[in-house]
C-alpha positions as CSV (number, residue, x, y, z in Angstrom):
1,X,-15.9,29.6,-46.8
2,X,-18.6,29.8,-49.2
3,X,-22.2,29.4,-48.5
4,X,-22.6,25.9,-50.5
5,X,-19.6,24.6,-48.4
6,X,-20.5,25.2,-45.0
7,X,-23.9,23.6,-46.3
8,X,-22.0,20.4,-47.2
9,X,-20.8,20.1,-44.2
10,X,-23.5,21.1,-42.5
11,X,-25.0,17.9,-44.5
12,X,-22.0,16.0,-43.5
13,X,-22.4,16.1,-40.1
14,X,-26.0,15.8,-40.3
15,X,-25.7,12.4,-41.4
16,X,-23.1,11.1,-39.0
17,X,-24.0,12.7,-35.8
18,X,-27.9,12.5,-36.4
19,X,-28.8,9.8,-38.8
20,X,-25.7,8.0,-37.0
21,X,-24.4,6.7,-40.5
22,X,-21.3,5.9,-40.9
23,X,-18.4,6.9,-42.9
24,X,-18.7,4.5,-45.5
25,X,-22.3,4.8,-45.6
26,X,-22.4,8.7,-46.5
27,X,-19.4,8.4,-48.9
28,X,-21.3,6.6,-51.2
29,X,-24.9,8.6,-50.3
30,X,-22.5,11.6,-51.3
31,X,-20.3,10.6,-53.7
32,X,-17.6,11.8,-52.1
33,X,-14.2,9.9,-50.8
34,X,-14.4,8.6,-47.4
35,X,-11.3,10.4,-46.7
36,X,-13.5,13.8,-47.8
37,X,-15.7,12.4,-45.6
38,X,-13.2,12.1,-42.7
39,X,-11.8,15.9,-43.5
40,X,-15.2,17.3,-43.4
41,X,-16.4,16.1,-39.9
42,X,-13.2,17.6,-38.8
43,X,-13.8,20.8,-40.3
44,X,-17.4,20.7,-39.2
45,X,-16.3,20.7,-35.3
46,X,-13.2,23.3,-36.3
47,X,-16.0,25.8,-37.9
48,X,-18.1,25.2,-34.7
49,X,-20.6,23.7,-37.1
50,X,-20.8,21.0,-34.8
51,X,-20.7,21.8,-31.0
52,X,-20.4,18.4,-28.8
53,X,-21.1,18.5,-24.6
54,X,-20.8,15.7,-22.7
55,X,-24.5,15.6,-20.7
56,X,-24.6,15.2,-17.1
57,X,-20.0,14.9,-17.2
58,X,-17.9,17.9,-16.2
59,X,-15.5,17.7,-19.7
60,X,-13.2,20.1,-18.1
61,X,-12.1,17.3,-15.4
62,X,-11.8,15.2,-18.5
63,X,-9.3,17.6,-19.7
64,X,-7.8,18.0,-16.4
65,X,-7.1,14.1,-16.5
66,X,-5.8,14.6,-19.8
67,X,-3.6,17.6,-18.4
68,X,-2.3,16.1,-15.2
69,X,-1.4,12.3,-17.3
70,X,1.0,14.0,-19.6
71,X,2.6,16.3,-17.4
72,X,3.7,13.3,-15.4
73,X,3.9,10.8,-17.7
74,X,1.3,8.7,-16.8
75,X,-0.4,5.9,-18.7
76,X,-4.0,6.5,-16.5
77,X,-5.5,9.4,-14.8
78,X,-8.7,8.9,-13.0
79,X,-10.1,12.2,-11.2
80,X,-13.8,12.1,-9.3
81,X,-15.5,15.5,-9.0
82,X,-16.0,16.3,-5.4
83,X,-18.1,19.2,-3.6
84,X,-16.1,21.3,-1.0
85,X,-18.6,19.9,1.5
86,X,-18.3,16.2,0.9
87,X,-16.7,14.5,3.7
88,X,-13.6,12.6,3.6
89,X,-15.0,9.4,4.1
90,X,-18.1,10.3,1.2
91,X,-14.3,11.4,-1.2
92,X,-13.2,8.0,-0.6
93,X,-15.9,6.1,-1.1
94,X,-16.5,7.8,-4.7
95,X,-12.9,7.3,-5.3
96,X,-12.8,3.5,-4.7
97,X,-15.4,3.2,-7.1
98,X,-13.5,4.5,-9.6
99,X,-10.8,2.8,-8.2
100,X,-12.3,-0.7,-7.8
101,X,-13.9,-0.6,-12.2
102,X,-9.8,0.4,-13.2
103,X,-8.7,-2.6,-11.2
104,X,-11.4,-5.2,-12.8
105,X,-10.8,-3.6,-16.3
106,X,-7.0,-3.7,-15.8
107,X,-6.7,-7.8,-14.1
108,X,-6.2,-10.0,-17.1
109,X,-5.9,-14.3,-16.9
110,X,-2.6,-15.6,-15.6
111,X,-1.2,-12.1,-14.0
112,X,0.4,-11.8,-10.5
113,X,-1.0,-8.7,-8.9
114,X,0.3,-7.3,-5.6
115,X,-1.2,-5.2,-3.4
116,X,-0.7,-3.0,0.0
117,X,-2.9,-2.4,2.6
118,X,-5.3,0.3,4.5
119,X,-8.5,1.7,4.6
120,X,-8.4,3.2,1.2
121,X,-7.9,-0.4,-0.4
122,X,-10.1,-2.3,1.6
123,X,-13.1,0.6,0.4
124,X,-11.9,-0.6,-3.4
125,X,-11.9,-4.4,-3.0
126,X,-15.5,-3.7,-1.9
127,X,-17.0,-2.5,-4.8
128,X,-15.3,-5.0,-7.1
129,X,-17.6,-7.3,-6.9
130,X,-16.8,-10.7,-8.5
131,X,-14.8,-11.5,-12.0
132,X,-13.8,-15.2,-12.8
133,X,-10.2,-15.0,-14.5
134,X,-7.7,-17.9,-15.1
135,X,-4.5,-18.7,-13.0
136,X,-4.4,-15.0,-11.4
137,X,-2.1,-15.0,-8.4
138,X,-2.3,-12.2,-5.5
139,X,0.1,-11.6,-2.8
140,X,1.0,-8.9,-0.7
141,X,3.7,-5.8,-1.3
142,X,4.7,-5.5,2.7
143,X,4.1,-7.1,5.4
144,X,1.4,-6.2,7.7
145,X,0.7,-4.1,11.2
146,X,1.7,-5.2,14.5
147,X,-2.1,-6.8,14.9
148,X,-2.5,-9.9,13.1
149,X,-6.1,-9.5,13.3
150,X,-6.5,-5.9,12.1
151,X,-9.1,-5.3,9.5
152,X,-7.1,-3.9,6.9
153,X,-3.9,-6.5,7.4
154,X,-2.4,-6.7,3.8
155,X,-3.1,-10.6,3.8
156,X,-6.8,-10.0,4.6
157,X,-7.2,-7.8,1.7
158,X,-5.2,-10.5,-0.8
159,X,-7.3,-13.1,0.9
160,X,-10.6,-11.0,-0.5
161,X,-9.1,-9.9,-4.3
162,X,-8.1,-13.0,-4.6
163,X,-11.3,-14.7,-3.9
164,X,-13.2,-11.5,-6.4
165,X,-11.3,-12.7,-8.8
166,X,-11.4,-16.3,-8.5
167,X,-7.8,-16.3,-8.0
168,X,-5.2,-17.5,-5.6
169,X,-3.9,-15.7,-2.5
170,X,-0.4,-15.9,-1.4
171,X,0.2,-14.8,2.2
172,X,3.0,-13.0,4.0
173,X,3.9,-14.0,7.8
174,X,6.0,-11.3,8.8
175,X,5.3,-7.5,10.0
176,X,6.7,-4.7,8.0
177,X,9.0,-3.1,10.4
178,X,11.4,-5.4,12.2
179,X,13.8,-4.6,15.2
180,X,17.0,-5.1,13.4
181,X,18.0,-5.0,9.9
182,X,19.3,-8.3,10.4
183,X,15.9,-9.9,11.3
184,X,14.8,-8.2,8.3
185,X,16.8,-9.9,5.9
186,X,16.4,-13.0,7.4
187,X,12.9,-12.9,7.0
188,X,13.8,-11.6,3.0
189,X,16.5,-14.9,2.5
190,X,14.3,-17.4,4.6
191,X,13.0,-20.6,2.6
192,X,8.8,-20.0,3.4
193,X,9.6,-16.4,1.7
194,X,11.1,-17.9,-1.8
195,X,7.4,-17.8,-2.9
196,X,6.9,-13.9,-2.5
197,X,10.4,-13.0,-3.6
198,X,9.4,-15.0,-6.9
199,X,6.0,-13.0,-6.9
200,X,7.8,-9.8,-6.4
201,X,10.1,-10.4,-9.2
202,X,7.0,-11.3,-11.7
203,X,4.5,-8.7,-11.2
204,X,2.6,-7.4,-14.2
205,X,0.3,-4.6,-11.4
206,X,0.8,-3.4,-8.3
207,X,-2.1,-1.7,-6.3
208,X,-1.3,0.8,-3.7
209,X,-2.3,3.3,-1.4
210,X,0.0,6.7,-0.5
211,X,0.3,7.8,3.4
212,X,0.7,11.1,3.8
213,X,2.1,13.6,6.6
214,X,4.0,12.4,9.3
215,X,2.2,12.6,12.2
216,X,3.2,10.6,15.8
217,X,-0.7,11.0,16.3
218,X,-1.6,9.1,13.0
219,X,-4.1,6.3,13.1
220,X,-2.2,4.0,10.8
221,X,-2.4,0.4,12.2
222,X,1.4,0.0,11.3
223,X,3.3,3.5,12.6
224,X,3.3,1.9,15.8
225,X,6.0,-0.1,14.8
226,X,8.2,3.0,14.3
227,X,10.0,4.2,17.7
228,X,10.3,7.9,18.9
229,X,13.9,7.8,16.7
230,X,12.5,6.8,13.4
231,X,10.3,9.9,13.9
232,X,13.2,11.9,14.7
233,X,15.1,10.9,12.0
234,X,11.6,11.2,9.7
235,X,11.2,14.7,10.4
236,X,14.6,15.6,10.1
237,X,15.2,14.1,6.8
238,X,11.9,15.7,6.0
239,X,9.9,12.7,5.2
240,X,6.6,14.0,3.3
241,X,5.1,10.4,2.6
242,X,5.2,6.8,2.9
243,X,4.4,4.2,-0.3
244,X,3.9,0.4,1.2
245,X,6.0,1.4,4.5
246,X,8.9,3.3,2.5
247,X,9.2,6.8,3.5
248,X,10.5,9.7,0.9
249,X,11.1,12.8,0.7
250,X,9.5,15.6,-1.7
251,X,11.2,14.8,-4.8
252,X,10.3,11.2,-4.2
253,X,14.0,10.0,-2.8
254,X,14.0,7.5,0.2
255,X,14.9,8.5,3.4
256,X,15.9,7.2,7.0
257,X,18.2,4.2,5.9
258,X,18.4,2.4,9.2
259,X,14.5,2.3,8.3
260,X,14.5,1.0,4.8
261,X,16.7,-1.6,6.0
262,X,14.3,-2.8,8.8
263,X,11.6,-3.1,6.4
264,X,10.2,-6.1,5.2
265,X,8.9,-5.0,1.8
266,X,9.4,-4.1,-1.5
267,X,11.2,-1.0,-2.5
268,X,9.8,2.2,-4.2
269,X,13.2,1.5,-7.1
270,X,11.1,-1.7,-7.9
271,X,7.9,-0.6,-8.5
272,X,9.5,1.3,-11.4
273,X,9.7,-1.6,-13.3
274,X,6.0,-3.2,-12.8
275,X,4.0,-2.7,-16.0
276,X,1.0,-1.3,-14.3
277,X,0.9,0.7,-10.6
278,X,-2.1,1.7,-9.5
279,X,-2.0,4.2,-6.5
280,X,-5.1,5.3,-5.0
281,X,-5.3,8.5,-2.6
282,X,-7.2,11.9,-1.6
283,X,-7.0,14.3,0.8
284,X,-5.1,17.6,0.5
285,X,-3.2,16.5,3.5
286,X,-1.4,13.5,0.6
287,X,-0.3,16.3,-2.0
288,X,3.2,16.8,-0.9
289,X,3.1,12.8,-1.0
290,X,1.4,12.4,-4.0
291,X,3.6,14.9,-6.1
292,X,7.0,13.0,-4.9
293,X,5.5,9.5,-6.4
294,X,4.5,11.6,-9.2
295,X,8.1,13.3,-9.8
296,X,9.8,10.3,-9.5
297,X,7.5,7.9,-11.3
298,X,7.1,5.5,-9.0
299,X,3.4,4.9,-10.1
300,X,2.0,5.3,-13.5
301,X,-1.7,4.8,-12.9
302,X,-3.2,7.3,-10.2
303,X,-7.1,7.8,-9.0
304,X,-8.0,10.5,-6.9
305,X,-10.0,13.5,-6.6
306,X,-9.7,17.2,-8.2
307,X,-9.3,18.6,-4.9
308,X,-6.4,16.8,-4.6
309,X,-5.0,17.1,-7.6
310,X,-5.2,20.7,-7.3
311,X,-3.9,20.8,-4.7
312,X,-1.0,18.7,-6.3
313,X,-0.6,21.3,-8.9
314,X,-0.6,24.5,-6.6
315,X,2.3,22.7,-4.6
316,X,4.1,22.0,-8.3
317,X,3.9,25.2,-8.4
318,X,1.3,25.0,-11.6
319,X,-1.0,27.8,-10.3
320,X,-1.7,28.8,-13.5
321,X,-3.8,25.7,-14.5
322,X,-4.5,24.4,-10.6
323,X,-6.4,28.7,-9.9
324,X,-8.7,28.6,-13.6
325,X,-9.6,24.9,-12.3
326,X,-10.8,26.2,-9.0
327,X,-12.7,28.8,-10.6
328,X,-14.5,26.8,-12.6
């Protein structure tokens, strides 16, 4: 390139990125085509003419969002930097805020949004704040823990979306896991449950959280429902994750049918189908859960962390991409 062209676009991009004119404007200053115009920015950046940073933003998360939402097909990725000495409760508290400005950007007037339950959620619908929409209806994906007063109880948390959003909350009276399969369904057929199953089968967003390892020791408010044969059967069909009280294994299949059948819920199949599914989730402890939702495509928005993540992609077996993220 000649001296006198790497001046014009040295010009070029003078103008726009300085003087913040726009493409129109330096067209006619220039005399040139606005197409030209176009070209020349381009080539500007190519030639390393122009070099853009993003102050005070790690780009290269950017790109790893960008990375991680077309390897899995995704429509969202949200990832929040975290330091290796931040502790789990600091990780989720930076990740619900993330969380909680995709949710109010993503609600629009007249949509029926459902959502799970858990510590995670109730840390998003926290920072949400308040946003008056029209004729938004909330109700819950599952039904709730064996405590009717437990603080994360999925019809407490539509109770308080619903009133962030000016909306209405539609409440479940049932817990997730039943006895039988047959008190399940009867729950599932009953007449005061026609208004969820219409909810179910109308949802334009679905906002969930991911359990992850199966432990007999976990603190979930709801595992309590399982008996010592659902975790025998768990472990033995290799359960790596549960997704609004549906277990799975790695590649995202369900497992335990006795358990699937006692649950009062809706299924991971169906959340295939909802427009928008929000999944919120860190800890390394969640990859192996994470990456089964992500294979299968249960979920097609996703916020959590970039140790996670990495930790996602290491398991994926990506170690290419997941080792130059660490080191940098």
């Amino acid at each position: 390139m000649n001296k006198e062209r790497r001046r014009l676009l040295a010009k070029t991009a003078y103008l726009y990125y300085i003087e913040g004119k726009s493409q129109a404007e330096i067209s006619e200053e220039m005399d040139i085509y606005r197409t030209t115009v176009s070209r020349m920015l381009h080539r500007a950046r190519a030639e390393g003419i122009v070099q853009i940073s993003i102050k005070d933003y790690d780009s290269d998360l950017f790109a790893l969002e960008e990375y991680i939402r077309q390897k899995y097909g995704l429509k969202k990725v949200e990832l929040v930097a975290d330091q290796f000495d931040d502790t789990l409760n600091t990780r989720l508290n930076n990740i619900a805020q993330t969380a909680a400005e995709l949710v109010k950007a993503s609600i629009k007037n007249e949509d029926t949004v459902g959502i799970s339950w858990g510590a995670s959620l109730s840390k998003v619908i926290d920072q949400i704040g308040t946003k008056t929409l029209d004729h938004v209806n909330f109700c819950p994906l599952t039904g709730g823990p064996s405590h009717i007063n437990a603080r994360y109880h999925v019809n407490t948390l539509v109770y308080r979306i619903s009133r962030a959003f000016h909306g209405k909350g539609n409440f479940i009276n049932a817990m997730a896991v039943q006895e039988s399969a047959s008190l399940a369904q009867g729950i599932c057929r009953s007449k005061y449950f026609n208004t969820i199953s219409d909810l179910w089968s109308h949802l334009d967003m679905a906002i969930v959280g991911i359990g992850g390892e199966l432990t007999e020791s976990d603190a979930s408010q709801w595992r309590d429902l399982l008996t010592k044969k659902d975790y025998d059967i768990l472990h033995k069909e290799k359960a790596v994750g549960e997704m609004c009280c549906r277990f799975f294994d790695e590649n995202g299949n369900t497992v335990h049918q006795g358990l699937q059948d006692r649950t009062v819920g809706l299924s991971l199949e169906e959340f295939a189908a909802i427009p928008k599914t929000i999944a919120v989730a860190c800890g390394e402890n969640k990859a192996a859960a994470i990456l089964a939702i992500l294979r299968k495509k249960y979920i097609n928005h996703l916020v959590t962390d970039k140790s996670t993540i990495l930790k996602v992609l290491e398991l994926d077996q990506d170690l290419t991409h997941s080792i130059q993220n660490k080191i940098s």
